[in-house]
Structures are given as structure tokens and as C-alpha cells.
C-alpha positions as a Markdown table, in Angstrom:
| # | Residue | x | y | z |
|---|---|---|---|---|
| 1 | Unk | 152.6 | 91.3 | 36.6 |
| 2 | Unk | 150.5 | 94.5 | 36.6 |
| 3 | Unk | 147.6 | 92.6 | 37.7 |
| 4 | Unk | 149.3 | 90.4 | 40.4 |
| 5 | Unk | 150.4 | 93.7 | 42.1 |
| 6 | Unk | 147.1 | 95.1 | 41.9 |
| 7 | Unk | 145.6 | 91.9 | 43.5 |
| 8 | Unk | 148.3 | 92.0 | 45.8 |
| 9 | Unk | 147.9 | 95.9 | 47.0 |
| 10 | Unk | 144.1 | 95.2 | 46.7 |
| 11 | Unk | 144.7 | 92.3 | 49.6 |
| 12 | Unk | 146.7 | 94.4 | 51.5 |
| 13 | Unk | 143.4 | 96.5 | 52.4 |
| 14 | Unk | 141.2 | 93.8 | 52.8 |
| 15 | Unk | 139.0 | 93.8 | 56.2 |
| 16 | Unk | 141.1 | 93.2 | 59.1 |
| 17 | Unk | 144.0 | 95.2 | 58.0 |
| 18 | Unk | 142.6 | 98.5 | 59.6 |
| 19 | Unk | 142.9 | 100.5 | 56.3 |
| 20 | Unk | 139.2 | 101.2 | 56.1 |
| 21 | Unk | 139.7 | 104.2 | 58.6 |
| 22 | Unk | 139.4 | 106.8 | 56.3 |
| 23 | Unk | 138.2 | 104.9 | 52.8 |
| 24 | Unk | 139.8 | 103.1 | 49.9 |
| 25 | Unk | 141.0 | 105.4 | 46.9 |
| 26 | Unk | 142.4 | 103.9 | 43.7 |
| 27 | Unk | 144.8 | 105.1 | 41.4 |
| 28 | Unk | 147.0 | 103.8 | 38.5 |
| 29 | Unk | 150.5 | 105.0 | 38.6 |
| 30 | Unk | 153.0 | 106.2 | 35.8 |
| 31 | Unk | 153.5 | 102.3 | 35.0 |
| 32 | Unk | 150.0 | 101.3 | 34.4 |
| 33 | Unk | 150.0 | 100.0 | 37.6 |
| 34 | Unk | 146.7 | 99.7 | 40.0 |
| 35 | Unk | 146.9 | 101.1 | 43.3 |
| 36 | Unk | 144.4 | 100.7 | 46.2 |
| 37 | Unk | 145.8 | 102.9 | 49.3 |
| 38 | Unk | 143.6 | 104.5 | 52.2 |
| 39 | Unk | 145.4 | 108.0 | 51.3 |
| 40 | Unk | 143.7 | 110.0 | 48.8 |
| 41 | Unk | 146.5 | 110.6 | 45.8 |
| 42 | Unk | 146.3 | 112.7 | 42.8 |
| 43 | Unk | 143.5 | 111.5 | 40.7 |
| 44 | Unk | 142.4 | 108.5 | 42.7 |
| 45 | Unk | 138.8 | 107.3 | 42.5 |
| 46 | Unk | 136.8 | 106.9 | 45.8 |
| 47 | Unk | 135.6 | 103.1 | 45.6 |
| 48 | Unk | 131.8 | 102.9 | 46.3 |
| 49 | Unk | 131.1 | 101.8 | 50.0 |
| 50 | Unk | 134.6 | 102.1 | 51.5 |
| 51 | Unk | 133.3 | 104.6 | 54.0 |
| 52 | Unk | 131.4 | 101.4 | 55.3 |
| 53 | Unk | 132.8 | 99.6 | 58.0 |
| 54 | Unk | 133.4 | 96.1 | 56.9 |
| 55 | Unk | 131.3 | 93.4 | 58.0 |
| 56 | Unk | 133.3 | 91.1 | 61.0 |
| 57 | Unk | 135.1 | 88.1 | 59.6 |
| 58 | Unk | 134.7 | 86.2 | 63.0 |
| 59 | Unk | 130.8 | 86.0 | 62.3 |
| 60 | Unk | 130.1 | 87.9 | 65.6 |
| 61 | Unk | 127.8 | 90.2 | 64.4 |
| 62 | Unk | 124.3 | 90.4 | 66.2 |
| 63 | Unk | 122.3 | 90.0 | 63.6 |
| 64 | Unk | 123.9 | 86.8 | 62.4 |
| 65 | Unk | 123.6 | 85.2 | 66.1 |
| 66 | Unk | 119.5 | 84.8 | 65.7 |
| 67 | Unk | 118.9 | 81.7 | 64.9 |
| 68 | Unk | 117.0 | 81.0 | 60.7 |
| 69 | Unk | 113.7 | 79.8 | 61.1 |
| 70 | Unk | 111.4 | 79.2 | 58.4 |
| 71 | Unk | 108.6 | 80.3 | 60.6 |
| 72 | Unk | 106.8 | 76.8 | 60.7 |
| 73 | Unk | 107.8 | 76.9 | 64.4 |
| 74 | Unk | 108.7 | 79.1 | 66.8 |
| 75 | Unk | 112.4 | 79.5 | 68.0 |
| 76 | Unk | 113.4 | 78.1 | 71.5 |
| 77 | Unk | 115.4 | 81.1 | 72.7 |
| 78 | Unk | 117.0 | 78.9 | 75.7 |
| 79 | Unk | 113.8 | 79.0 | 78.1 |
| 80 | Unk | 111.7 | 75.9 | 78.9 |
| 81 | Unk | 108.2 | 75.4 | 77.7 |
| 82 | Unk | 106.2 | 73.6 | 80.4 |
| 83 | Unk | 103.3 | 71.2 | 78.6 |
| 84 | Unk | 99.9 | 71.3 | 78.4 |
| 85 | Unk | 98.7 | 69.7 | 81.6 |
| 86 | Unk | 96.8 | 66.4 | 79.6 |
| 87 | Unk | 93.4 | 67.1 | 82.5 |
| 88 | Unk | 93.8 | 71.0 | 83.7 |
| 89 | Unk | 91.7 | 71.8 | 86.8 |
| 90 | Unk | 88.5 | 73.6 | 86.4 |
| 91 | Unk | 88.0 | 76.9 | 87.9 |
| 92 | Unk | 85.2 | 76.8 | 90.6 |
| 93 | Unk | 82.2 | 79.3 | 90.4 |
| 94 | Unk | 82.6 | 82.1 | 92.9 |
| 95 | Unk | 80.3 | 81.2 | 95.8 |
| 96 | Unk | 78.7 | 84.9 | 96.1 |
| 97 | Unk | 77.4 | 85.2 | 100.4 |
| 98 | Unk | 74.2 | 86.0 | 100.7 |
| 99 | Unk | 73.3 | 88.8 | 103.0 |
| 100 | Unk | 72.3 | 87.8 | 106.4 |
| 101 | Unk | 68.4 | 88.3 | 106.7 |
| 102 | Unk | 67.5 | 90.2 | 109.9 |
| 103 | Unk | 64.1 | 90.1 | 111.8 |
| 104 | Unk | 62.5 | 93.7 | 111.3 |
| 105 | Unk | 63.2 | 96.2 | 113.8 |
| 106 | Unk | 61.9 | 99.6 | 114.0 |
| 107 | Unk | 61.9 | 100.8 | 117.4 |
| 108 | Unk | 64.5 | 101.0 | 120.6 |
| 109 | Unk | 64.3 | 103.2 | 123.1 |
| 110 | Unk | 65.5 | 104.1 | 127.0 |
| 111 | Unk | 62.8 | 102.3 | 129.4 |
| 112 | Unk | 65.1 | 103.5 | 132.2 |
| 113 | Unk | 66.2 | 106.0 | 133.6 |
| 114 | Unk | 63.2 | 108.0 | 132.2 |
| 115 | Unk | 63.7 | 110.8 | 130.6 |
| 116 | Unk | 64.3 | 114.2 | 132.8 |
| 117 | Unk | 65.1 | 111.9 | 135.9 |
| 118 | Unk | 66.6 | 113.1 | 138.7 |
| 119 | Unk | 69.4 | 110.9 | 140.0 |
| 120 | Unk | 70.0 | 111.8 | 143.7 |
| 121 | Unk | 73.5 | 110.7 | 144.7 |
| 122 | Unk | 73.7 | 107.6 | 142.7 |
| 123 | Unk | 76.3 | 104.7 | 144.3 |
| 124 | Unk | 77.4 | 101.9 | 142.5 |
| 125 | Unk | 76.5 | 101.6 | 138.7 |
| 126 | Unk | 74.2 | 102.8 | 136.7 |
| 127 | Unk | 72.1 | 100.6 | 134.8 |
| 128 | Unk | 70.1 | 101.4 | 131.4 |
| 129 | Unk | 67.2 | 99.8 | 130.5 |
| 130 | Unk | 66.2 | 99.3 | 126.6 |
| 131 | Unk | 64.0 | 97.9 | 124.7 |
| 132 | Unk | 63.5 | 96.8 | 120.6 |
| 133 | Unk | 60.5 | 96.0 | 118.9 |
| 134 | Unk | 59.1 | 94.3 | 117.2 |
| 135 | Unk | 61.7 | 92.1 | 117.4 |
| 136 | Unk | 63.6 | 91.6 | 121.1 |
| 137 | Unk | 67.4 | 93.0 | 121.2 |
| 138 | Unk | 68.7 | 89.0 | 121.3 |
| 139 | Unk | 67.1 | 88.0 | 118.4 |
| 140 | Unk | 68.4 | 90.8 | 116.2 |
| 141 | Unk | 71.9 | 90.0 | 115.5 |
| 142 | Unk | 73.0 | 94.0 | 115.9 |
| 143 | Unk | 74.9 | 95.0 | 118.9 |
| 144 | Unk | 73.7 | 98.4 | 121.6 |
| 145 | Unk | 75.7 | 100.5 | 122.2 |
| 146 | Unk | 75.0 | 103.4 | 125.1 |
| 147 | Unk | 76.4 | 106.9 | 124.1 |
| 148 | Unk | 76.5 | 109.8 | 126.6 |
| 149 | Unk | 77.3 | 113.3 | 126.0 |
| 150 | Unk | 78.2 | 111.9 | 122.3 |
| 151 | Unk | 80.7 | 109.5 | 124.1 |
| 152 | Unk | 80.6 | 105.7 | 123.8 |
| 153 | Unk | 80.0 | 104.4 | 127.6 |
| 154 | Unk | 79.5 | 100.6 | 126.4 |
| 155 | Unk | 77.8 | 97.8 | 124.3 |
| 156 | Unk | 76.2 | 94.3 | 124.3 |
| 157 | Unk | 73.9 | 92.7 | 122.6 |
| 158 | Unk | 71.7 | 92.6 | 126.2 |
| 159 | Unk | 68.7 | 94.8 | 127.1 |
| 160 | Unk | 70.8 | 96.2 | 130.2 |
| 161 | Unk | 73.6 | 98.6 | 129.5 |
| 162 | Unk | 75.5 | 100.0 | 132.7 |
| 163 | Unk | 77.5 | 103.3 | 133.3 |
| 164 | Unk | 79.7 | 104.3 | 136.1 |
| 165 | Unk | 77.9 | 107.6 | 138.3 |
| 166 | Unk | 78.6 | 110.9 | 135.8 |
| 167 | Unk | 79.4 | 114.4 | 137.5 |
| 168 | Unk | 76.8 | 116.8 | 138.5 |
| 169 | Unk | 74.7 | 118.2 | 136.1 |
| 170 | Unk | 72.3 | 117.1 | 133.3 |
| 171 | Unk | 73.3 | 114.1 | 130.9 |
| 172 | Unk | 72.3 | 112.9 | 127.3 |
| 173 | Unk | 71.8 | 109.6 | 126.8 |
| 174 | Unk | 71.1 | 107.3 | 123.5 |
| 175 | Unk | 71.4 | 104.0 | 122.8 |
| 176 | Unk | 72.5 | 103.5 | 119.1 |
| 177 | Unk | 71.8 | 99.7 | 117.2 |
| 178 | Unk | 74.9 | 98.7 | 114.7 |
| 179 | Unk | 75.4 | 95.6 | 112.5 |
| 180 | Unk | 78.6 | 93.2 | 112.5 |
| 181 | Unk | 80.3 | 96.3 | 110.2 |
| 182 | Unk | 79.7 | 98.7 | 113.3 |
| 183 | Unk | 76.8 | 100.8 | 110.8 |
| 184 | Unk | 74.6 | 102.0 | 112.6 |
| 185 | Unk | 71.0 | 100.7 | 112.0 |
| 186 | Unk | 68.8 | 102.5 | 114.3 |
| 187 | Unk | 68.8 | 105.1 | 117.5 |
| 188 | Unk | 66.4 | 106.0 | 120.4 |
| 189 | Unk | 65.8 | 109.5 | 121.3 |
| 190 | Unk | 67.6 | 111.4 | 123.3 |
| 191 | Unk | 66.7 | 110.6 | 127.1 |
| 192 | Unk | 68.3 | 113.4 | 129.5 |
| 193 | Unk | 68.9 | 112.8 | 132.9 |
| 194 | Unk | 70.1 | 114.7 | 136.0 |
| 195 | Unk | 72.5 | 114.4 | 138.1 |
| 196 | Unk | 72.6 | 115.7 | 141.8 |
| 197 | Unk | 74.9 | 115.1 | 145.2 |
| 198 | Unk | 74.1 | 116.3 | 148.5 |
| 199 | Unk | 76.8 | 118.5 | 149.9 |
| 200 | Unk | 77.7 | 115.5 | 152.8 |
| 201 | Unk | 77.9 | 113.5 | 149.8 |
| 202 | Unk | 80.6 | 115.2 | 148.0 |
């Protein structure tokens, strides 16, 4: 009988019943009798582990949701494997572009207007004269470009640059060679010119 209560009392704390709060004491009363109650009494002995919660009945626990393996395979976790393709296409070599070989050029300069002209009330445009050698502007493949007064006026890949009539005075001019990029490649000297209007003019 002593034992049927004690199974009894002992199934009365088992997990689920929400007696593991505070741990699981046993005692043996006056009787004989074994008593397993979550309150500590006089002389009860603290069972080893009760502090621990106890494990979920329902089998929810995280750990036991991963799936056994015996590691022959890996596991499929829900996402689909896409196949080997049976005849994969091969990458193709990098073509690497070769630099664009230019004829050699080591000279431009200003043919005209010469340098220190005098420009007596110019009408109309302006037009710059230049020249490249060995090789000829057109055969090149760089672009001229007419700066004045460290401005850019305009460009072309023609030997004949225009400019509209500047304001009195004296003027810098230089013709500049750039590749497609817009780096420059070469530059005349400096060519200056000057400027004047009659007062009937103005």
C-alpha cells in the first residue's frame, strides 16, 4: 500500500503537472510512507536534477526536429538542388583589345596667323591654320583642338580651325592634339596675336 501511494504521489509530479517550479523534495512521513511534494518539508531530500526543467512530452523541442542522418548524405532541408547540367557551357577566353597603333607624330604647330601678327579690324571669322608632321592631321586619328587665353575656342580633326574676332588687345593661341580619351598627346607653341580696331570701326 506504502508503495502504491508513493507511485501514486510520485505521478502526481510527473512533467506536465507544473510542480517542477521550485524542485522535487522527498520525504517519508510518520507511517513509512514516501512523499514527493514541490514544498520543501522537514527532512526531505532534494532529488538530483529536479531544478531541471523537464524535457517536452509533445516532442517539440528544437533539437529533436533536425532530421538523423548517418552522414552518408547530406540532408535536404526543404530547398531544391538543380542538377548537374549533363554538357555545361565553356567559358570563352577574354578577347583582350589591342591598342590602336598610331602613325608617329612629333610636331604641330600654328602656320597662320603667324606669331606676333597684327590683326587690323578683322570681320567675319577667323581662321587658324596648322599643320602635323611627319604624319598629316587626317591620318592621325587624334582630334585639334584651338585653345585661346587657356579657353577651348574649337576642335576637328581638319588642318583649319576657326574663331570668332576676340576684343582688342593681344591673344595666346595653341593648338593642343588629344586621343579618343580627350589625353592630350601633343601641343604647338604658343603663337600670340594682336588685335586692333580703328576708332570708325568700333
Amino acid at each position: 500500500m506504502h508503495t502504491v501511494l508513493g507511485l501514486c504521489l510520485l505521478l502526481s509530479f510527473l512533467p506536465g503537472s507544473g510542480a517542477f517550479a521550485n524542485g522535487i523534495y522527498k520525504s517519508v512521513d510518520a507511517d513509512g510512507n514516501v512523499i514527493f511534494t514541490d514544498q520543501p518539508l522537514e527532512g526531505a531530500e532534494t532529488l538530483e536534477g529536479a531544478d531541471a526543467p523537464p524535457p517536452a512530452a509533445n516532442g517539440d523541442d528544437d533539437d529533436d526536429d533536425e532530421p538523423q542522418n548517418s552522414g552518408a548524405e547530406p540532408v535536404n532541408r526543404g530547398l531544391a538542388l538543380t542538377p548537374d547540367p549533363i554538357d555545361p557551357p565553356k567559358p570563352q577566353p577574354y578577347e583582350f583589345e589591342e591598342p590602336k597603333k598610331r602613325l608617329p607624330v612629333t610636331v604641330v604647330e600654328i602656320l597662320t596667323p603667324i606669331h606676333d601678327a597684327v590683326l587690323q579690324d578683322p570681320i567675319g571669322k577667323i581662321w587658324v591654320e596648322l599643320q602635323s608632321y611627319p604624319t598629316p592631321l587626317k591620318d592621325t586619328g587624334l582630334t585639334a583642338q584651338l585653345w585661346m587665353d587657356g579657353e577651348l575656342i574649337n576642335s576637328g580633326q581638319r588642318p583649319m580651325l576657326s574663331l570668332a574676332p576676340p576684343e582688342r588687345g593681344t591673344h595666346v593661341l595653341q593648338v593642343k592634339l588629344v586621343d579618343e580619351n580627350g589625353r592630350l598627346f601633343l601641343q604647338s607653341n604658343p603663337t600670340h596675336i594682336h588685335i586692333k580696331y580703328s576708332v570708325a570701326s568700333q
